[in-house]
MARMI-779224 format. One record per residue: x, y, z of N, C-alpha, C in turn. Coordinates in steps of 0.1 Angstrom, whole numbers, plus 5000, padded with zeros to 4 digits. Each point is the difference from the previous one (the first is absolute). Layout:
<atoms>
XYZXYZXYZ ...
</atoms>
This chain:
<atoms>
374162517278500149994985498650034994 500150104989498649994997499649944986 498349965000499549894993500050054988 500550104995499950034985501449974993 500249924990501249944994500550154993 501149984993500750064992499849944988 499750134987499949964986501550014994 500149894989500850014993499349974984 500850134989499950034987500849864995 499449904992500749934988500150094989 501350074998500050074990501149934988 500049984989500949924990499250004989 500749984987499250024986499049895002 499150054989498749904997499450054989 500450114993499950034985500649934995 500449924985500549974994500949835007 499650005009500549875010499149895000 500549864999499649914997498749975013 498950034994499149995016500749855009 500349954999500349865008501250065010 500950104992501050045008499750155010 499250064993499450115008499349955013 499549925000499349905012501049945008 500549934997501349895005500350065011 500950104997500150025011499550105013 499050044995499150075008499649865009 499349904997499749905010501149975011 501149964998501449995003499750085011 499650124999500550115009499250015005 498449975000498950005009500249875007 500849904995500249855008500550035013 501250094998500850085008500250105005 498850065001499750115009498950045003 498649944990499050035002499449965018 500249885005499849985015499950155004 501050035007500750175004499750114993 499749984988499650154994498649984993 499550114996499050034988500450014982 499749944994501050024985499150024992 500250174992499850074993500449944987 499449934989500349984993499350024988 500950134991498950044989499349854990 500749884996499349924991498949955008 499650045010498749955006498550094992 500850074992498950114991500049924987 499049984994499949954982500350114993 500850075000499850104990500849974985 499950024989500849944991500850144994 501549954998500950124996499550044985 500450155001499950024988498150044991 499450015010499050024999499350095003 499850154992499950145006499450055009 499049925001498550045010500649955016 500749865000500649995009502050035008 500150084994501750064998500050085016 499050085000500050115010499749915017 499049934994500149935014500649875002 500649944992501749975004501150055008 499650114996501650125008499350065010 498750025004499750045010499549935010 499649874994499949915014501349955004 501149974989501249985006500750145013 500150134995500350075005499250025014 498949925002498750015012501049925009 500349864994501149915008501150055004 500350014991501550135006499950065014 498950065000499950165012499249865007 499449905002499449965011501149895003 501649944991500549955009501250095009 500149885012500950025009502049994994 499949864990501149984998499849954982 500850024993500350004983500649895000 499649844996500849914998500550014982 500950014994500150024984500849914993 499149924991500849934992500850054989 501850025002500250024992501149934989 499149934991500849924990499950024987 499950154999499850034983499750175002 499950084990499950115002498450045001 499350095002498549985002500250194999 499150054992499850175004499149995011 498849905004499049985006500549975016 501149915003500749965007500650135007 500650064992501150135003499250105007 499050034995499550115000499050015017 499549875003499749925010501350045011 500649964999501650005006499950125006 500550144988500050075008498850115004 499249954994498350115009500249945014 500649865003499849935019501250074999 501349984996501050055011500150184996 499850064992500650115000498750115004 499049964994498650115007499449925012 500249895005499149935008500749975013 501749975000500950005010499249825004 500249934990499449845003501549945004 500349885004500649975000500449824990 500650054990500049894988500749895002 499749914996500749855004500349964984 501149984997499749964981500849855001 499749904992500849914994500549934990 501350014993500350034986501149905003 499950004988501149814989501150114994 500050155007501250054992501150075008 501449964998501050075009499950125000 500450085013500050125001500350094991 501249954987500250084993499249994989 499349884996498850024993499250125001 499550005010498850065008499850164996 498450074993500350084995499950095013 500950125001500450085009498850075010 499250014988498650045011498949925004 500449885000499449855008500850015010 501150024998500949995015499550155006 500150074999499650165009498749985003 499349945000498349994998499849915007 500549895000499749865008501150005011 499650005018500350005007500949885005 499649904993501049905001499849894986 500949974996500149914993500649855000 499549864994500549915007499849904986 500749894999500449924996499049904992 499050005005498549865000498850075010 499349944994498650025007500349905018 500349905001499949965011500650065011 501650104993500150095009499650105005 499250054992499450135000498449985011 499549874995499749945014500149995008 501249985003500649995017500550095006 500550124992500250105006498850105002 498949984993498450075001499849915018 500549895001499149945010500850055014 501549974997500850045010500150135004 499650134992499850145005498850035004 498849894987499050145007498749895006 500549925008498849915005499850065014 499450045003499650065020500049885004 501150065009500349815009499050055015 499149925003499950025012500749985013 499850075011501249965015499450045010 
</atoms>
């Protein structure tokens, strides 16, 4: 097995999102998977939205995350251009493999969230467990 972990992208809005909830569940997900993985997580940057000088390196440190993770975990519970766009630079230029979890029935679901995101699931705890159950190196 080797000693370098696998990164995973917290990717989910955080523009216009209540900071308490843009966090939330990012912790959540470092609770539950950080052990096993490395977690990429853009709000670990101060950068404030909406502020010109810092716009560009918003999108390009996020996009840095992108290309340096292994797996795209994505919050999706609202629509995000920031979110989307994320989505598909990992799955359609990057061949990532996307994990998303959404509060919305399939037929909700806008159609290029589904073609983009490699699997989709129900809650964060699942999307958990299936992040742990596929991609943990089991030793033997």
């Amino acid at each position: 097995m080797s000693n370098s972990l696998r990164k995973i992208y917290l990717c989910g809005p955080i523009m216009d999102e209540h900071a308490g909830t843009a966090r939330e569940w990012r912790e959540a997900a470092h609770e539950g998977l950080g052990r096993r993985f490395v977690m990429l997580d853009p709000m670990r940057r101060n950068f404030k939205d909406r502020e010109v000088d810092s716009a560009n390196e918003i999108v390009e440190f996020d996009l840095q995350d992108v290309r340096d993770a292994d797996i795209i975990l994505v919050n999706y519970n609202k629509p995000s251009i920031g979110t989307a766009m994320e989505v598909f630079y990992a799955s359609h230029d990057l061949g990532k493999f996307v994990v998303g979890f959404s509060p919305f029935d399939f037929k909700e679901c806008n159609p290029w969230m589904v073609k983009f995101c490699t699997k989709i699931l129900p809650s964060l705890e699942e999307a958990v467990t299936y992040i742990n159950e596929h991609f943990v190196q089991q030793a033997y």
